[in-house]
C-alpha positions in Angstrom: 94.0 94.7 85.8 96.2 97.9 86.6 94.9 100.5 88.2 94.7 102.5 85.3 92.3 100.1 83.4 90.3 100.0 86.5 89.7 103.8 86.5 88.8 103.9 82.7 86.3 101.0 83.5 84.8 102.8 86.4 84.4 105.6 84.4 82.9 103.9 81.0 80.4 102.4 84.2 79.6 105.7 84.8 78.6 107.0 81.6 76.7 104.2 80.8 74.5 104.4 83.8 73.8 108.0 82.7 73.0 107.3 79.5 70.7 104.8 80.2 68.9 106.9 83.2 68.7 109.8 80.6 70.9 112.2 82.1 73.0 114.6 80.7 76.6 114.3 81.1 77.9 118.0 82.2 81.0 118.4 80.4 84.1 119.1 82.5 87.9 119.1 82.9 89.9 116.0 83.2 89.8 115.0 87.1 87.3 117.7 88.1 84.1 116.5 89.6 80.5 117.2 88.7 79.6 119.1 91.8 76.2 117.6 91.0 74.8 116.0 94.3 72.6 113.4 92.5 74.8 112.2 89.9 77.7 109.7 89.2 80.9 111.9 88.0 82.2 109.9 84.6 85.5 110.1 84.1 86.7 111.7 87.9 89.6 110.0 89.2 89.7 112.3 92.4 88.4 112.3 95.6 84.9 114.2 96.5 86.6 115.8 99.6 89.2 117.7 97.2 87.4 118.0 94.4 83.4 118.0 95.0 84.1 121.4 97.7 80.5 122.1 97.7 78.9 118.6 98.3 81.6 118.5 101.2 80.8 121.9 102.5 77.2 120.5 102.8 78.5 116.9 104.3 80.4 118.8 107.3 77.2 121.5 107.7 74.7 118.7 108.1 77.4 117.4 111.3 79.9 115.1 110.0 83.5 116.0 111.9 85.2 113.1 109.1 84.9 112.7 105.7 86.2 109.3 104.1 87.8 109.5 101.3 89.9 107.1 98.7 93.4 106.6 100.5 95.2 106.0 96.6 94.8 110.1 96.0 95.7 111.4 99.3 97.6 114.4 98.4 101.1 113.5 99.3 104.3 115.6 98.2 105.3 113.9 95.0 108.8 115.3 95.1 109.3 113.7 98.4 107.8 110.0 97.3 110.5 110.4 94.1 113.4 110.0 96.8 112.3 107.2 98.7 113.2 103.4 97.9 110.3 101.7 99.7 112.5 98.9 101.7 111.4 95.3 103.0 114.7 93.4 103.7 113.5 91.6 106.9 113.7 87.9 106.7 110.7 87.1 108.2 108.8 88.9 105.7 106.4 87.1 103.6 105.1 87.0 100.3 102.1 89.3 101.6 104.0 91.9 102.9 106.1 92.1 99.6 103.1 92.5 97.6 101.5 95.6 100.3 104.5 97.5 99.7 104.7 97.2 96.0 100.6 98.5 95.8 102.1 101.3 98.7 104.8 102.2 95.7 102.2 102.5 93.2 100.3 104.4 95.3 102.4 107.0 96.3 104.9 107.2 93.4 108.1 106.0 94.8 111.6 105.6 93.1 111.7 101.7 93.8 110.8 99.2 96.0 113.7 97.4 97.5 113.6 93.4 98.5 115.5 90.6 98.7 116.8 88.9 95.5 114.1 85.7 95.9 111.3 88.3 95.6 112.6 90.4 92.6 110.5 88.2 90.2 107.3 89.2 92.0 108.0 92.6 92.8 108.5 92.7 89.0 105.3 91.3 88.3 103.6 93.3 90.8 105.1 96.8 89.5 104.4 95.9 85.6 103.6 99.2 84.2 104.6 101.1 87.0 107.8 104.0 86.5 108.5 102.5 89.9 111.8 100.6 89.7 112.5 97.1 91.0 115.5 97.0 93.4 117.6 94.6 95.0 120.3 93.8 96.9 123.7 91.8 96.5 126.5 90.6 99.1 123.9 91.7 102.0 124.0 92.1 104.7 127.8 91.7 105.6 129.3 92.4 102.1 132.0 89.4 102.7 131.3 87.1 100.1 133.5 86.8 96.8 133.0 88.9 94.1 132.1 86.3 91.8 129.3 85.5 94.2 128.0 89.2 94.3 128.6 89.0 90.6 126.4 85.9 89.9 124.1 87.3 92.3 123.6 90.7 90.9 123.3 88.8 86.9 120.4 86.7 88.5 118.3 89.5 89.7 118.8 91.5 86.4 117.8 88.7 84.1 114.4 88.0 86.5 113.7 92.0 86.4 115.8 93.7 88.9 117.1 97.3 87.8 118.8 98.7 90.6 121.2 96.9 92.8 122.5 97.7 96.3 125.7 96.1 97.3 127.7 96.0 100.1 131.6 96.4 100.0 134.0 94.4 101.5 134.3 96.4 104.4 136.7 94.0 106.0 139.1 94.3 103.0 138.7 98.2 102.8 139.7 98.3 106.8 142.7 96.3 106.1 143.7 98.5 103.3 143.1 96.4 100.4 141.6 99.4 98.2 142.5 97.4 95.5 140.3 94.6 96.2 137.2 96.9 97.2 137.5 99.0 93.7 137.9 95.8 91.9 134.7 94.3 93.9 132.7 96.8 92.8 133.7 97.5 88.9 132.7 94.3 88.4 129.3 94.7 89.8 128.8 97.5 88.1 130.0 96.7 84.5 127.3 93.6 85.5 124.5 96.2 86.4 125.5 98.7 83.7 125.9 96.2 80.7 121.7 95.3 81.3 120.8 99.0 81.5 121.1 99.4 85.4 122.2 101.3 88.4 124.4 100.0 91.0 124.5 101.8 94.8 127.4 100.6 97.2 126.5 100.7 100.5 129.4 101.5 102.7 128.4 100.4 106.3 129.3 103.5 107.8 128.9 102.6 111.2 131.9 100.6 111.3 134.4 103.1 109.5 135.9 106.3 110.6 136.0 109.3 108.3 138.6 108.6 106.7 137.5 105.1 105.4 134.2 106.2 104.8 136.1 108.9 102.6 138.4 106.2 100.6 135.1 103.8 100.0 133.5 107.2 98.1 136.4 107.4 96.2 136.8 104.0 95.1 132.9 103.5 94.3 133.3 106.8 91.8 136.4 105.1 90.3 134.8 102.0 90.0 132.0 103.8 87.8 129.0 103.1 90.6 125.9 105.2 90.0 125.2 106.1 94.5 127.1 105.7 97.7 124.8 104.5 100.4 125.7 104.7 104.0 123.9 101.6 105.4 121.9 98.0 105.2 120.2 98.7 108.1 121.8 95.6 109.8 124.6 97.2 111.7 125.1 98.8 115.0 123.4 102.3 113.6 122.7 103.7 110.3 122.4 107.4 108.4 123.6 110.4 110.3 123.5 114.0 108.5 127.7 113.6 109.0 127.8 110.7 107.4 125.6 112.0 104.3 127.6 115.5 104.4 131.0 113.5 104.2 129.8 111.1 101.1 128.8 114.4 99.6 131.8 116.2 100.0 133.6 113.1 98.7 131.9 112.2 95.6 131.2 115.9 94.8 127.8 116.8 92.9 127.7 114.2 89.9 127.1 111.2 91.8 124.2 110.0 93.7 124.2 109.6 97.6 121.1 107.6 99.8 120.8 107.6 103.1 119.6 104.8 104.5 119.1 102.9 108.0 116.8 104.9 110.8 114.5 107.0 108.9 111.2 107.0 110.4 109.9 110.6 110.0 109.6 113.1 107.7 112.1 115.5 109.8 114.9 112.7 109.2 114.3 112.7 105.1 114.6 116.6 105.5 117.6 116.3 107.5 119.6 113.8 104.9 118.8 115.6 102.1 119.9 119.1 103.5 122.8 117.5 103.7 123.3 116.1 100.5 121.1 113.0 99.9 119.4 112.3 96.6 117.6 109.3 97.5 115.9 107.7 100.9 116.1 104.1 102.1 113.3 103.5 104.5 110.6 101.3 105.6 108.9 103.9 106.8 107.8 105.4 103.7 104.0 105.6 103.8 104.4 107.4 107.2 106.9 110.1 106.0 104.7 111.2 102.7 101.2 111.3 104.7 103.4 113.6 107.0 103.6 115.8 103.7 100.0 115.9 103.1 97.8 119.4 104.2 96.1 118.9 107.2 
């Protein structure tokens, strides 16, 4: 059952309890509660705290110093979920933590949630009928397989539900010169993603380029057709810096999509990346940056 269904039947529950105790059901707008102390609120999807004032009023009168309230409509800054892709690429992690952070995505209204290829067919399952997207990635961590292997790779995760894919360029190749071979890697990823309907981000590895690389891997991702440079797996010796985010801007210009990704833990650092250019996050830490957007 979605969550949706769930709050319809909760509500259907509701009335039906008033009807059969004989109440009258106060008529109100959709998501407002009744303000009525002694009966069920049909149809409210909200919390009391935000949206029963006056029974809460009372509540914090009579001595309470908390007030619990449901943790799925904690008033986050929706605008600020919409850039994050929630991320779980650890190894370790299992097939409990992949579901947590797909109900998390739901929750809070996240872009996508990010996993390793063997989980794409349950975050897909998990995520029916959300607008959250299913990511993956392909060629990760070290980006130094062949491209028919990130090829085959990124065609398995779009035929079991992926719709965003991650890969990592041959850095090795783009630091020997070989621009060539890096462009070529990644056009054919991308006429892979783009042929089933989606998005492809190449992840640069910034760490281990200078400037100038980092400026030649833009370029040849926006020839190659890619949809977002990225400036990290997370797996290398650092990950985004506000530079590094400033520089990919500069070099792809305006139409193309850049994510930051690798170290952002707080709120401040998603402010930071995308004063600098970022359109979309890539962190772990994604519940703790929206509740860091919620009024205190």
């Amino acid at each position: 059952m979605t969550q949706t269904e769930l709050d319809r039947l909760v509500a259907e529950i509701g009335e039906e309890i008033l009807a059969r105790v004989g109440q009258p059901q106060a008529q109100t707008k959709k998501g407002e509660g009744l303000n009525l102390p002694d009966q069920v609120c049909p149809g409210c999807v909200q919390r009391c705290a935000q949206t029963c004032h006056r029974n809460t009023q009372q509540i914090i009168a009579a001595g309470a110093d908390r007030v619990s309230a449901s943790e799925r409509l904690t008033k986050i800054d929706p605008t600020i979920a919409a850039l994050i892709d929630h991320t779980i690429l650890k190894p370790e992690a299992t097939r409990e933590d992949i579901v947590k952070i797909c109900r998390e995505a739901r929750q809070h209204g996240f872009a996508s949630v990010c996993v390793n290829p063997y989980w794409v067919p349950l975050v897909r399952a998990e995520l029916s009928g959300s607008p959250v997207k299913v990511c993956t990635v392909a060629g990760f961590p070290l980006g130094a397989t062949s491209t028919e292997a990130k090829v085959a790779e990124t065609s398995v995760a779009l035929r079991v539900g992926a719709q965003e894919i991650d890969m990592v360029i041959n850095i090795g190749a783009l630091r020997s010169g070989d621009y060539d071979a890096v462009r070529q890697d990644i056009q054919r990823v991308v006429e892979t993603a783009h042929r089933a309907g989606a998005m492809v981000k190449v992840i640069l590895e910034t760490a281990l380029l200078d400037d100038a690389q980092k400026t030649v891997a833009c370029t040849l991702a926006k020839q190659a057709g890619a949809d977002f440079v990225k400036t990290s797996t997370g797996f290398s010796t650092s990950g985004a810096t506000a530079h590094d985010v400033a520089l990919m801007r500069g070099a792809v210009g305006p139409g193309m999509g850049v994510k930051a990704s690798g170290g952002i833990r707080t709120l401040d650092d998603l402010r930071a990346m995308t004063a600098a250019g970022a359109t979309r996050i890539g962190a772990s830490a994604s519940v703790k940056i929206v509740e860091a957007t919620a009024p205190a």
